[in-house]
MDTraj code that builds the backbone (N, CA, C; nanometers):
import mdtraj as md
import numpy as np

residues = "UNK UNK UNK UNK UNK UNK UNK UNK UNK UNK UNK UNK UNK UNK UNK UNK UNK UNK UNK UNK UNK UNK UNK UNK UNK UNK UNK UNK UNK UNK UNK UNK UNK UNK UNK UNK UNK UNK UNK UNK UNK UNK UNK UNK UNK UNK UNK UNK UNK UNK UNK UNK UNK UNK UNK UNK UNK UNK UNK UNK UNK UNK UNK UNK UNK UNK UNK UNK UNK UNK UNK UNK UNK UNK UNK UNK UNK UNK UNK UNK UNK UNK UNK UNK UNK UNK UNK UNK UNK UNK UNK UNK UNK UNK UNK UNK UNK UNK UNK UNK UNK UNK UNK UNK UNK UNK UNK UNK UNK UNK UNK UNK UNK UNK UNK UNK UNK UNK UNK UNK UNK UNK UNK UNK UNK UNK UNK UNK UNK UNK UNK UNK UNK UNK UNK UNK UNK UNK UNK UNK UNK UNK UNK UNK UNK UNK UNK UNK UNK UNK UNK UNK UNK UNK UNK UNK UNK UNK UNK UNK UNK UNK UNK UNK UNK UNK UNK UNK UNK UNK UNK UNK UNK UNK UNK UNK UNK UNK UNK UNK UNK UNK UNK UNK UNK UNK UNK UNK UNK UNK UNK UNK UNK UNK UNK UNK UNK UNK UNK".split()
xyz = np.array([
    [6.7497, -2.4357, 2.7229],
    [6.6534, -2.3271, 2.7103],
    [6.5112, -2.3807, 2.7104],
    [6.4966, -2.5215, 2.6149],
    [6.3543, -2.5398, 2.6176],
    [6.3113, -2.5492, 2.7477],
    [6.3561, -2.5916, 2.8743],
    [6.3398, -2.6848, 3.0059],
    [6.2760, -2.5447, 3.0726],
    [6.3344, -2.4310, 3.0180],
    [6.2893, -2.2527, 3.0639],
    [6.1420, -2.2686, 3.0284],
    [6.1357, -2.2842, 2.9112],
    [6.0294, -2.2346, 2.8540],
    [5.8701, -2.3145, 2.8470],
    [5.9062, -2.4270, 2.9133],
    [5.8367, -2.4798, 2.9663],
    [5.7991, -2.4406, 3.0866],
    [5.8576, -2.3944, 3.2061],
    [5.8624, -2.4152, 3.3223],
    [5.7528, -2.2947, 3.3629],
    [5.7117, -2.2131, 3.2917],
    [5.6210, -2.1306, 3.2770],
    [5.4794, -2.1612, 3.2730],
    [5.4506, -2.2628, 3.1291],
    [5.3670, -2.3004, 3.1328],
    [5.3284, -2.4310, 3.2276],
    [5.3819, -2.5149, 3.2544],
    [5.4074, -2.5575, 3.3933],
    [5.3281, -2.5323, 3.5198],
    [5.4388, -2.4062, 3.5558],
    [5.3628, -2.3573, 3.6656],
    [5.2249, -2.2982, 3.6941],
    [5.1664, -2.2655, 3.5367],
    [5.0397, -2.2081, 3.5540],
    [4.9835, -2.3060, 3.5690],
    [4.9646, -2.4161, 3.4817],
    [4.8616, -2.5649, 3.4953],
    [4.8941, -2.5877, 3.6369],
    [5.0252, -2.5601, 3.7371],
    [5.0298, -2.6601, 3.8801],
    [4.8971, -2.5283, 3.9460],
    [4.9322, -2.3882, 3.9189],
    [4.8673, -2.3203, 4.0173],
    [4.6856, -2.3532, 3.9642],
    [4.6664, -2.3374, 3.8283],
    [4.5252, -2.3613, 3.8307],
    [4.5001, -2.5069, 3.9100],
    [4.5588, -2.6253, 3.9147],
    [4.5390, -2.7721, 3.9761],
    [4.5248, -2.6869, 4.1280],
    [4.6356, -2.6384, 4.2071],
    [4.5740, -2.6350, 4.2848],
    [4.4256, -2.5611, 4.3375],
    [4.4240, -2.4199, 4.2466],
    [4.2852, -2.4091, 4.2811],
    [4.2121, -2.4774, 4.2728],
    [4.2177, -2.5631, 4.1720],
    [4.0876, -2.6936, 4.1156],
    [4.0680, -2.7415, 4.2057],
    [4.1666, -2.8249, 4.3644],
    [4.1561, -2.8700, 4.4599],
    [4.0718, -2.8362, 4.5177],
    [4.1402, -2.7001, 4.5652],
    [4.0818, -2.6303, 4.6527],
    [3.9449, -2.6080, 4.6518],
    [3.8875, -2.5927, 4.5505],
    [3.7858, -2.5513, 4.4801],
    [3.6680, -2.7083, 4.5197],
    [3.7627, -2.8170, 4.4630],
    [3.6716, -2.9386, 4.4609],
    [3.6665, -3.0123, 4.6034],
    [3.7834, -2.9587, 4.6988],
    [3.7924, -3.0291, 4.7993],
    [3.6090, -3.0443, 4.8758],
    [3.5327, -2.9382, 4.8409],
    [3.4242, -2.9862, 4.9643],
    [3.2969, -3.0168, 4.8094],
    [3.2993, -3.1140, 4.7736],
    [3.1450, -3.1472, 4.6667],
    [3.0711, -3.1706, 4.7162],
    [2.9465, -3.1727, 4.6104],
    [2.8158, -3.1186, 4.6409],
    [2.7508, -3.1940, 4.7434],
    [2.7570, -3.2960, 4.8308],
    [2.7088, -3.4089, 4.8550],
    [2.8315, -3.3986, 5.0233],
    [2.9152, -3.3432, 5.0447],
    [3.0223, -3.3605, 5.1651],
    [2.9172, -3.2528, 5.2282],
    [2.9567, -3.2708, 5.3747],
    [2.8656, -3.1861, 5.5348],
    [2.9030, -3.0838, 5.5903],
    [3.0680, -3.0815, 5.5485],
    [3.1021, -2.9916, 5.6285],
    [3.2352, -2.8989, 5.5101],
    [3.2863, -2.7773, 5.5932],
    [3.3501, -2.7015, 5.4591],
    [3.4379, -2.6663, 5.5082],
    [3.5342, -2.7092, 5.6269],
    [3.6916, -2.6859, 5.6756],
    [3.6827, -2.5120, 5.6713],
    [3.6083, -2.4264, 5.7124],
    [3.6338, -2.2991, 5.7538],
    [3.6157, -2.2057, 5.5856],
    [3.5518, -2.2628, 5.5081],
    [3.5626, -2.1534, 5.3791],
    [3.4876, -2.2337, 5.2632],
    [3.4176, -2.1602, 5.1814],
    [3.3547, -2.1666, 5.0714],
    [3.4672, -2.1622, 4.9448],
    [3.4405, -2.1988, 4.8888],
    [3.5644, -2.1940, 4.7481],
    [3.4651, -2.1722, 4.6422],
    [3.5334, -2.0246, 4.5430],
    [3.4780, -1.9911, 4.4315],
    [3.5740, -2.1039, 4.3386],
    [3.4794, -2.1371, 4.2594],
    [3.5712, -2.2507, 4.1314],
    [3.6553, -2.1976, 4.0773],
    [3.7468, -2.2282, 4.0291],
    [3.9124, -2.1681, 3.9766],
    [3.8622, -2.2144, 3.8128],
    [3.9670, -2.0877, 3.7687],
    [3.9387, -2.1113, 3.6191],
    [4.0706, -2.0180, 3.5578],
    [4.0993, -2.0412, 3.4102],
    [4.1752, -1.9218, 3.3766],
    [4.0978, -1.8715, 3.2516],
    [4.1753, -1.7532, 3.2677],
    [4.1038, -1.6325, 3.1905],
    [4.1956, -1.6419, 3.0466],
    [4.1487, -1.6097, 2.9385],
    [4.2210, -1.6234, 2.8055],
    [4.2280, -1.4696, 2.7704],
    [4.3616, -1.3914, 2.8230],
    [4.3496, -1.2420, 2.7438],
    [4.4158, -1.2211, 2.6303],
    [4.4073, -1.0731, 2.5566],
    [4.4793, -1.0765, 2.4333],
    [4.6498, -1.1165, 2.4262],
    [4.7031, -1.0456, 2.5974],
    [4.8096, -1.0724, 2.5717],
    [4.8901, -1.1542, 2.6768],
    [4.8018, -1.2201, 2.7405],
    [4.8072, -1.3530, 2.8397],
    [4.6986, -1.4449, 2.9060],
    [4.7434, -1.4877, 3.0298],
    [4.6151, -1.5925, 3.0404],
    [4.6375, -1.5046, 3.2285],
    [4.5187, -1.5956, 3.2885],
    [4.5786, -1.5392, 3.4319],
    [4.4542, -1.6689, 3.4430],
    [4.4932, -1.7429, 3.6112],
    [4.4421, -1.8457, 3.6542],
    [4.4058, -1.7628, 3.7574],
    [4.2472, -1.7844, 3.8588],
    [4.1381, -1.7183, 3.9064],
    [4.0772, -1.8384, 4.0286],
    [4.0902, -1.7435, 4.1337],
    [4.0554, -1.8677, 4.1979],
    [4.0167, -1.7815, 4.3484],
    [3.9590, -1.8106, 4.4674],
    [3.9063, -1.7447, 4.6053],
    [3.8225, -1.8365, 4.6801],
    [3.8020, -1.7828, 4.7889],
    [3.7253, -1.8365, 4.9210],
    [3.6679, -1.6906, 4.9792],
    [3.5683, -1.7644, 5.0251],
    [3.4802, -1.6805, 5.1372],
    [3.4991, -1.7434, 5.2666],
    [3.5423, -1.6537, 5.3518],
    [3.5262, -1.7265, 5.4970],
    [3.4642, -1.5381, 5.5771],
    [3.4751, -1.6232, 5.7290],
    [3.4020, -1.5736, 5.8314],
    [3.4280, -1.6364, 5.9621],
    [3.5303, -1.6025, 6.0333],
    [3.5898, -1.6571, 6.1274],
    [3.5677, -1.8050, 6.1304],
    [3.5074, -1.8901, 6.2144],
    [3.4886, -2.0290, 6.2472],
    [3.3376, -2.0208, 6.2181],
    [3.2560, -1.9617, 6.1220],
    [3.1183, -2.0121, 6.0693],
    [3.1219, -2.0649, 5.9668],
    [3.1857, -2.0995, 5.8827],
    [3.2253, -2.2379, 5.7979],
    [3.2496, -2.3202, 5.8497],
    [3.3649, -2.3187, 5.9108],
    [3.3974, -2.4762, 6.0125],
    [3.3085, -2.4921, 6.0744],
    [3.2215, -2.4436, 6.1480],
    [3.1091, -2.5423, 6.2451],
    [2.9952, -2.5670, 6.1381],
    [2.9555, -2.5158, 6.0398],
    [2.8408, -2.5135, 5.9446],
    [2.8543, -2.6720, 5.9067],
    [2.7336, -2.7465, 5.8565],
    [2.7065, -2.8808, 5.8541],
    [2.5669, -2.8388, 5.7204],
    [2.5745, -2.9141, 5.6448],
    [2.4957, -2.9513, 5.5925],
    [2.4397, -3.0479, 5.5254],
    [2.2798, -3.0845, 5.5432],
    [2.2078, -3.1804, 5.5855],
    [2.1200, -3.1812, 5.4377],
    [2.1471, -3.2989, 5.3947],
    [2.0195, -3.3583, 5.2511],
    [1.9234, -3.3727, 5.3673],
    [1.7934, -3.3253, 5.3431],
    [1.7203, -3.3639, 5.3641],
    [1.5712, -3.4678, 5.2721],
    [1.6325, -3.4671, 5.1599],
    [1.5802, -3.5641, 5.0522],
    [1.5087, -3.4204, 4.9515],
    [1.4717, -3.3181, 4.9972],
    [1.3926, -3.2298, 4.8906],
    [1.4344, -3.1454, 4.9101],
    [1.5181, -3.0918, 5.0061],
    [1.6417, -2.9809, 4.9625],
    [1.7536, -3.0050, 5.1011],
    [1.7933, -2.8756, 5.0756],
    [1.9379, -2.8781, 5.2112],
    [1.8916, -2.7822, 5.2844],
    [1.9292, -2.8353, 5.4164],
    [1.9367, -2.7403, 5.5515],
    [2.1080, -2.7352, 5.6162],
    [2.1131, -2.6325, 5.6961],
    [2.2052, -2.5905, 5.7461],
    [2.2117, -2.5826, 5.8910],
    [2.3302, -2.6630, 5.9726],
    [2.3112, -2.6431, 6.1054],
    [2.4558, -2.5896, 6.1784],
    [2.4551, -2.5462, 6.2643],
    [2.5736, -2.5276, 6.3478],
    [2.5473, -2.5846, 6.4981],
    [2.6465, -2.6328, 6.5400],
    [2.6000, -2.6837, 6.6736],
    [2.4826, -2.7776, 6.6989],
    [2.4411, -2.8360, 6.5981],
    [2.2832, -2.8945, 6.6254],
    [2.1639, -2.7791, 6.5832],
    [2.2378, -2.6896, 6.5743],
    [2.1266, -2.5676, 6.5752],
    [2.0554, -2.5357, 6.3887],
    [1.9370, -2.4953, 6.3971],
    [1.8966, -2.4654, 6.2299],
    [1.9864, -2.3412, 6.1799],
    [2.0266, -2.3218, 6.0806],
    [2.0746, -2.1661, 6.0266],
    [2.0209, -2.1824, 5.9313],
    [1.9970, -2.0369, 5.8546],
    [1.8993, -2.0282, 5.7716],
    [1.9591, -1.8936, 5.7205],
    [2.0568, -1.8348, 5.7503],
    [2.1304, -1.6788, 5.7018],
    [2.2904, -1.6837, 5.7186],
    [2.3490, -1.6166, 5.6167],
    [2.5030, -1.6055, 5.6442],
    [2.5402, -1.5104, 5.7836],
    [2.6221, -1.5245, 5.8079],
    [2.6675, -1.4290, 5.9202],
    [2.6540, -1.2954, 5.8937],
    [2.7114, -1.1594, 6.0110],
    [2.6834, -1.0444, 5.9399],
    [2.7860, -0.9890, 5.8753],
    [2.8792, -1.0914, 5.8330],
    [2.9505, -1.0368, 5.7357],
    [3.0568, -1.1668, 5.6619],
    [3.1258, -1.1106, 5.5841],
    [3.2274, -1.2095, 5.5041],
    [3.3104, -1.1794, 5.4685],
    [3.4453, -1.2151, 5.4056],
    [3.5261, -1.1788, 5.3622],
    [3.5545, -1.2870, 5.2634],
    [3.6111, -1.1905, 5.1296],
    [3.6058, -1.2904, 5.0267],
    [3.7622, -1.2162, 4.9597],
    [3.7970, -1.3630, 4.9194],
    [3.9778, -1.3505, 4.8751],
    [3.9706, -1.4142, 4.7622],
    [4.0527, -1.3145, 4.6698],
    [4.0612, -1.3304, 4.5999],
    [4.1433, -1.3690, 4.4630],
    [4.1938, -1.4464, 4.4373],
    [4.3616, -1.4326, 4.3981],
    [4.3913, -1.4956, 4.2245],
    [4.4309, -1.3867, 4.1939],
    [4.4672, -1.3596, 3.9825],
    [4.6055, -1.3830, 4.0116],
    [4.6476, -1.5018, 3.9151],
    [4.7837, -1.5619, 3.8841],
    [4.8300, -1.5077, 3.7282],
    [4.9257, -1.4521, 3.7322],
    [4.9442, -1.4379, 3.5567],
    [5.0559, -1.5466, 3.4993],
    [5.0329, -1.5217, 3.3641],
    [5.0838, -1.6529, 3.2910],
    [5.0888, -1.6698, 3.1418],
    [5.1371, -1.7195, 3.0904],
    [5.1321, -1.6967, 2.9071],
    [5.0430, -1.8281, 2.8997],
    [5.0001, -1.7970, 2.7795],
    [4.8533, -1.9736, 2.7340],
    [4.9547, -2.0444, 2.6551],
    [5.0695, -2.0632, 2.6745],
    [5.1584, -2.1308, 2.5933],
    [5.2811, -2.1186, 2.6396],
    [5.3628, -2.2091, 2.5710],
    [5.5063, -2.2209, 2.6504],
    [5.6395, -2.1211, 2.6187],
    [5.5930, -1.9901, 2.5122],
    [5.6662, -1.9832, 2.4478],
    [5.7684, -1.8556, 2.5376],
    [5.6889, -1.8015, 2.6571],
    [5.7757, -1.7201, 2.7429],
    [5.8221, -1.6090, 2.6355],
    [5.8150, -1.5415, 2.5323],
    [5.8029, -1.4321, 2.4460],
    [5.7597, -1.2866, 2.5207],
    [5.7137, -1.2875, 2.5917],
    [5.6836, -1.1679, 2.6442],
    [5.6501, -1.1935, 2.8290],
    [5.6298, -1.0330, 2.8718],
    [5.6320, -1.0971, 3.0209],
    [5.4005, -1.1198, 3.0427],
    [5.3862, -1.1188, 3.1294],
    [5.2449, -1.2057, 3.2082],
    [5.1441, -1.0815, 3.1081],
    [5.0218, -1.0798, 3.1599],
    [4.9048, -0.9651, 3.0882],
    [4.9608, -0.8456, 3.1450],
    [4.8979, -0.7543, 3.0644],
    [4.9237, -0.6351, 3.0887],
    [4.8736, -0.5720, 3.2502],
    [4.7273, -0.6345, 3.3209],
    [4.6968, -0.6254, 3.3907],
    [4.8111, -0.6298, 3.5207],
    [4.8968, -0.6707, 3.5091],
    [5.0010, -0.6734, 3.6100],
    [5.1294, -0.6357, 3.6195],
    [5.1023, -0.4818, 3.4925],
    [5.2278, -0.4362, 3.4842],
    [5.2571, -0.2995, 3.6102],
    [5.3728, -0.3497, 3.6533],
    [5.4418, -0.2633, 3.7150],
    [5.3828, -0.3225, 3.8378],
    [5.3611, -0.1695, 3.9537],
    [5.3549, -0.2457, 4.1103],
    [5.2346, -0.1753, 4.1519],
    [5.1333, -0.1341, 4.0746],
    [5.0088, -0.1503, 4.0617],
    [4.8714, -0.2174, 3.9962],
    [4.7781, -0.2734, 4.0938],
    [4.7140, -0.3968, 4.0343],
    [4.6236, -0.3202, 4.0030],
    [4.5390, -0.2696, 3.8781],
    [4.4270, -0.1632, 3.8666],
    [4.2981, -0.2797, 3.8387],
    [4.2466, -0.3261, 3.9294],
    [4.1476, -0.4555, 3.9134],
    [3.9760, -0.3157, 3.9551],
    [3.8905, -0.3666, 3.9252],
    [3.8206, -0.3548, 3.9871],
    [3.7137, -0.4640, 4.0687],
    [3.6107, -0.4412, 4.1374],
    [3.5194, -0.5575, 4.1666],
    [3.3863, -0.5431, 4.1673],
    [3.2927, -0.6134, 4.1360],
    [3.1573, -0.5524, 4.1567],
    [3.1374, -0.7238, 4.2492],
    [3.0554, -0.6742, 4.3441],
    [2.9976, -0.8081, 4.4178],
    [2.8664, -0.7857, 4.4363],
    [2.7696, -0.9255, 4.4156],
    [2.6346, -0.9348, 4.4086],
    [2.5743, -1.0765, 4.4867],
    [2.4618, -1.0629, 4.5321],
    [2.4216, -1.1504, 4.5829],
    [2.2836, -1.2049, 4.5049],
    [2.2826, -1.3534, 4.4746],
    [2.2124, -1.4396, 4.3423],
    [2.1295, -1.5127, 4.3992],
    [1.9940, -1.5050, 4.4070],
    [1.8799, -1.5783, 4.4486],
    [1.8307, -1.6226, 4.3298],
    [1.8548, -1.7370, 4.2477],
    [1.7971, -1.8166, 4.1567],
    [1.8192, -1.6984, 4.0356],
    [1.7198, -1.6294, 3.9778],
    [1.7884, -1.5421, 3.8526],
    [1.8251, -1.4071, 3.8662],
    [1.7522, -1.3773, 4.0420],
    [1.8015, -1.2284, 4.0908],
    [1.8949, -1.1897, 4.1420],
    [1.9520, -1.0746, 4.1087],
    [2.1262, -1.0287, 4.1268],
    [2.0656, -0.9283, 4.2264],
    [2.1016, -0.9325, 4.3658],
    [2.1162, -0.7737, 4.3678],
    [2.2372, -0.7461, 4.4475],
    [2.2781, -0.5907, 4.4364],
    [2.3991, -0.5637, 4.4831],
    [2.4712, -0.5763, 4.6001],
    [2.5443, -0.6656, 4.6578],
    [2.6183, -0.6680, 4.7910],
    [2.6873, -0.5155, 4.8590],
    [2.6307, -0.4823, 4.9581],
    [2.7396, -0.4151, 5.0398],
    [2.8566, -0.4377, 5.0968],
    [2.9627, -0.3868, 5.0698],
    [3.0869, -0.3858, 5.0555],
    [3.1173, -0.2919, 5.1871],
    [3.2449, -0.3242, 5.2550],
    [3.3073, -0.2186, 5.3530],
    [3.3633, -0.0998, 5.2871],
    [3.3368, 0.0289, 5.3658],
    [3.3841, 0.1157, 5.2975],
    [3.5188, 0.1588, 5.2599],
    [3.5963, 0.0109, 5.3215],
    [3.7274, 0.0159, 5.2584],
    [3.7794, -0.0529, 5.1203],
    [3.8283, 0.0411, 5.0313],
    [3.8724, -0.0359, 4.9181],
    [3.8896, -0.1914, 4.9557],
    [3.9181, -0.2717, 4.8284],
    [3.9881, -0.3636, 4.8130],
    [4.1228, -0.4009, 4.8762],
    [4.1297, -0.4780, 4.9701],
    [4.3279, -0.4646, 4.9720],
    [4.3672, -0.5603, 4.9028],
    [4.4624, -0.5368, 4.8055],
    [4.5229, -0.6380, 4.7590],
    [4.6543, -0.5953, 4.7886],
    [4.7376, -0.7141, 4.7379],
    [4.8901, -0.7348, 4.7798],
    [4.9685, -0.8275, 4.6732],
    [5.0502, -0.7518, 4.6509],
    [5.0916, -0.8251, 4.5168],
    [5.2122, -0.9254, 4.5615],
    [5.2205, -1.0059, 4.4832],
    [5.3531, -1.1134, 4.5288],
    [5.4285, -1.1174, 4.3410],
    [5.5697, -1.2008, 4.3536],
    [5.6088, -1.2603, 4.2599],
    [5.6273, -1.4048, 4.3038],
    [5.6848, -1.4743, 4.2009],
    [5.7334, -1.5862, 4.2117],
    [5.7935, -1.6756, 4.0767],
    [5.8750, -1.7572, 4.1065],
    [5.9492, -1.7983, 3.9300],
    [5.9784, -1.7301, 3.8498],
    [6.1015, -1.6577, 3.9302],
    [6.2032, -1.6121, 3.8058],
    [6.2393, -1.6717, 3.7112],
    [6.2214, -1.6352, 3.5430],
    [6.2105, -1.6983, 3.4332],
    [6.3641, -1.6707, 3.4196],
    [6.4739, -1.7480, 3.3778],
    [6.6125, -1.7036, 3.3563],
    [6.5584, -1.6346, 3.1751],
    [6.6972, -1.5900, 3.2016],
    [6.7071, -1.4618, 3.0286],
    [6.5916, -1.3929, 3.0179],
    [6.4848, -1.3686, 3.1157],
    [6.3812, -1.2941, 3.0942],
    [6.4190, -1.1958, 3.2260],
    [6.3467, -1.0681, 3.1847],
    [6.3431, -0.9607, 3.2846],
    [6.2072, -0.9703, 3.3477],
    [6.1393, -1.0808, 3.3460],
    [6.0305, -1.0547, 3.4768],
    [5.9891, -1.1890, 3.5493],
    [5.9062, -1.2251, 3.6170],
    [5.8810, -1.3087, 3.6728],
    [5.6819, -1.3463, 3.6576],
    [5.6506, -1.5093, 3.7333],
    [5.5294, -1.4790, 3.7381],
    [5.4643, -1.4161, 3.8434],
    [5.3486, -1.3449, 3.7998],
    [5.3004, -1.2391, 3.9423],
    [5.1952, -1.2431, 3.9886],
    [5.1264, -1.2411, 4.1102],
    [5.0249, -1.2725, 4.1518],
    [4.9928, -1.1458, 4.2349],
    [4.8514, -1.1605, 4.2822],
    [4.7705, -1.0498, 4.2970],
    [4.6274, -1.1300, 4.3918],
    [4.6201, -1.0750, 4.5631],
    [4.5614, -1.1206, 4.6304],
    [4.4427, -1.0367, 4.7053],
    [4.3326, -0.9791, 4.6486],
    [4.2551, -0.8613, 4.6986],
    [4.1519, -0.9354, 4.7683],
    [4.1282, -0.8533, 4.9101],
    [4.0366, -0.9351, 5.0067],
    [3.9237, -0.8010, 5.0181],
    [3.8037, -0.8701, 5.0461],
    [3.6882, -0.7451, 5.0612],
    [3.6357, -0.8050, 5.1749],
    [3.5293, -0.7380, 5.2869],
    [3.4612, -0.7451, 5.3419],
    [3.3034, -0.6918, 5.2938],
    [3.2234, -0.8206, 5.3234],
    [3.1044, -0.7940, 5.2439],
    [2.9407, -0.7420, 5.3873],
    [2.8907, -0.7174, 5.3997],
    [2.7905, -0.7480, 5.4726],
    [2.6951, -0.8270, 5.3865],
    [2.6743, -0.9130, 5.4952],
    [2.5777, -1.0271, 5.4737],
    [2.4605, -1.0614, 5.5226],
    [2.4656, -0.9933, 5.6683],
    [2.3324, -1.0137, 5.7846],
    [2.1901, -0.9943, 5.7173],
    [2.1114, -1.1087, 5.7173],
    [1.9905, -1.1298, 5.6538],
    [2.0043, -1.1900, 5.5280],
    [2.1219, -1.2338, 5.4636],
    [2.1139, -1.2877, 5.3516],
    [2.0768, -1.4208, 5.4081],
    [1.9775, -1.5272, 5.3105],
    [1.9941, -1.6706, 5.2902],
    [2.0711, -1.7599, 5.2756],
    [2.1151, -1.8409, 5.3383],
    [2.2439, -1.9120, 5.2879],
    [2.2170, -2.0118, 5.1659],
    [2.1275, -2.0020, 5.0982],
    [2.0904, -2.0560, 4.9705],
    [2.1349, -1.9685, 4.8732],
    [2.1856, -1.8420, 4.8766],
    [2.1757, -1.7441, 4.8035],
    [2.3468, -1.7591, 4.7464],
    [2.3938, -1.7334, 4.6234],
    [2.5170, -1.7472, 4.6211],
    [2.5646, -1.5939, 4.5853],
    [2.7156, -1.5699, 4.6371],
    [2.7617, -1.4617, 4.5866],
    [2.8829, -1.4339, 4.5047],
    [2.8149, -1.3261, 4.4141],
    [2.8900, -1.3278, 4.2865],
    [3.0063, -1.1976, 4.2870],
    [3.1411, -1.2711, 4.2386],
    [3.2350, -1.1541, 4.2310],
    [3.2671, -1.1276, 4.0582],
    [3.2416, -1.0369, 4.0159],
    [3.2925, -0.9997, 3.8693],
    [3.4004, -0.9473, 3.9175],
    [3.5041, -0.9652, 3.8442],
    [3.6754, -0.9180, 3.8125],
    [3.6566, -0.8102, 3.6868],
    [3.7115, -0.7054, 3.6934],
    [3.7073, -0.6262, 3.5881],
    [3.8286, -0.5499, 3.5836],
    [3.8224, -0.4558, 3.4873],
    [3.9954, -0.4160, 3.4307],
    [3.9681, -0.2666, 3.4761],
    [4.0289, -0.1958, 3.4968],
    [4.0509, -0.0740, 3.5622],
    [3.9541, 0.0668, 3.4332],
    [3.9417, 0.0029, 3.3107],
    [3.8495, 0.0586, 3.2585],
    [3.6828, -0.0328, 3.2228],
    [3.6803, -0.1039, 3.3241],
    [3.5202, -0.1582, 3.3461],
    [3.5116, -0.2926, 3.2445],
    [3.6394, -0.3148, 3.2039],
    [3.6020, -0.4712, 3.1004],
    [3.5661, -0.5236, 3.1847],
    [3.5145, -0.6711, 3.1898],
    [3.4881, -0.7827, 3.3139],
    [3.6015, -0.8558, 3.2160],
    [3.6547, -0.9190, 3.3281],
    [3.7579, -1.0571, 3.3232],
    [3.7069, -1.1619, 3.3352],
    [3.6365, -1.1842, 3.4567],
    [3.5433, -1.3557, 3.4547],
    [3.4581, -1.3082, 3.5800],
    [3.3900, -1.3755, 3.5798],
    [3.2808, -1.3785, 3.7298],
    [3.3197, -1.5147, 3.8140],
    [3.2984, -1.4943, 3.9230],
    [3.2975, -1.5680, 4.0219],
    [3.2174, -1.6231, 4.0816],
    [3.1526, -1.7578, 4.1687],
    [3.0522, -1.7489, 4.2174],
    [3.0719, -1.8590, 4.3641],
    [3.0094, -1.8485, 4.4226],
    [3.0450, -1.9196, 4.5844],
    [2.9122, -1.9433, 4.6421],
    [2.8940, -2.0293, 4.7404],
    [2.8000, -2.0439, 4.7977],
    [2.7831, -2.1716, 4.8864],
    [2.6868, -2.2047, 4.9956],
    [2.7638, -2.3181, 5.0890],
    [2.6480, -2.4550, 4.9922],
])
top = md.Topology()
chain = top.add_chain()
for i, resn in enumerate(residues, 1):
    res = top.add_residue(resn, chain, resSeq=i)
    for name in ("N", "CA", "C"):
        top.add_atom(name, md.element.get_by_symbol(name[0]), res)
traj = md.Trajectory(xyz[None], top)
């Protein structure tokens, strides 16, 4: 039984590691960003679980060609040899909540946030120029998310569950100095954690 009850907590530390990867694969100081921006992964501590937090921004092949250049007193951005100086006219940003207990003890099933076969998340997205927030435009299509399971816990009736909501943002005229911020919130306006990305 103990080998169960481990295997829970387990799997949350492997899934936050890999966001951590993912997350650390391009540091501050590397040129180029393999097709996507990575928001830093983290987990969330709720009353009645934990959930590990983690996303990318991409935009067809304008990450992958994007390059960026120390220039000793700040950074520039090129594609092709060429200067850029703005994100594309748009983005898409993914987003993905892992649930999980903060301990090994498998006592109950993941947060409440992921009960049943509706994910009631909300999102607010913003775009951050040094201390100014202002609000991102969003497509006028909801959120899609898509829920998955995975690791069936034996003698338990549930599994761990994950939750993958993608947005389309407009971006055209933003700075690519500018970073953008996703708050996670609970279907009655708590915030869960914020997010933040940027090249």
């Amino acid at each position: 039984m103990s080998r169960y009850r481990n295997s829970r907590g387990i799997a949350l530390a492997l899934i936050v590691v890999m966001f951590s990867f993912g997350a650390d694969a391009r540091r501050k100081n590397d040129l180029t960003y393999n097709g996507a921006v990575n928001f830093g992964s983290q987990v969330v501590y709720l009353n009645d679980g934990c959930i590990a937090v983690g996303g990318s921004v991409t935009s067809g092949n304008f990450f992958g060609d994007l390059k960026r250049i120390d220039t000793g007193s700040q950074f520039e951005f090129r594609r092709n040899g060429s200067l850029v100086t703005e994100y594309p006219e748009s983005v898409t940003t993914s987003i993905r909540l892992v649930g999980g207990e903060c301990d090994a003890t498998l006592s109950r099933p993941p947060a409440s946030i992921f009960r049943g076969d509706s994910y009631s998340l909300k999102f607010r997205l913003e775009w951050k120029d040094g201390m100014q927030l202002t609000p991102a435009v969003v497509s006028s299509v909801p959120a899609q998310c898509t829920g998955a399971t995975s690791i069936p816990i034996p003698s338990r009736d549930f599994t761990i569950p994950s939750v993958t909501c993608q947005m389309t943002v407009d971006s055209r005229g933003v700075p690519l100095g500018d970073h953008l911020i996703v708050s996670v919130l609970t279907s009655e306006g708590k915030l869960l954690t914020r997010l933040s990305a940027h090249p």
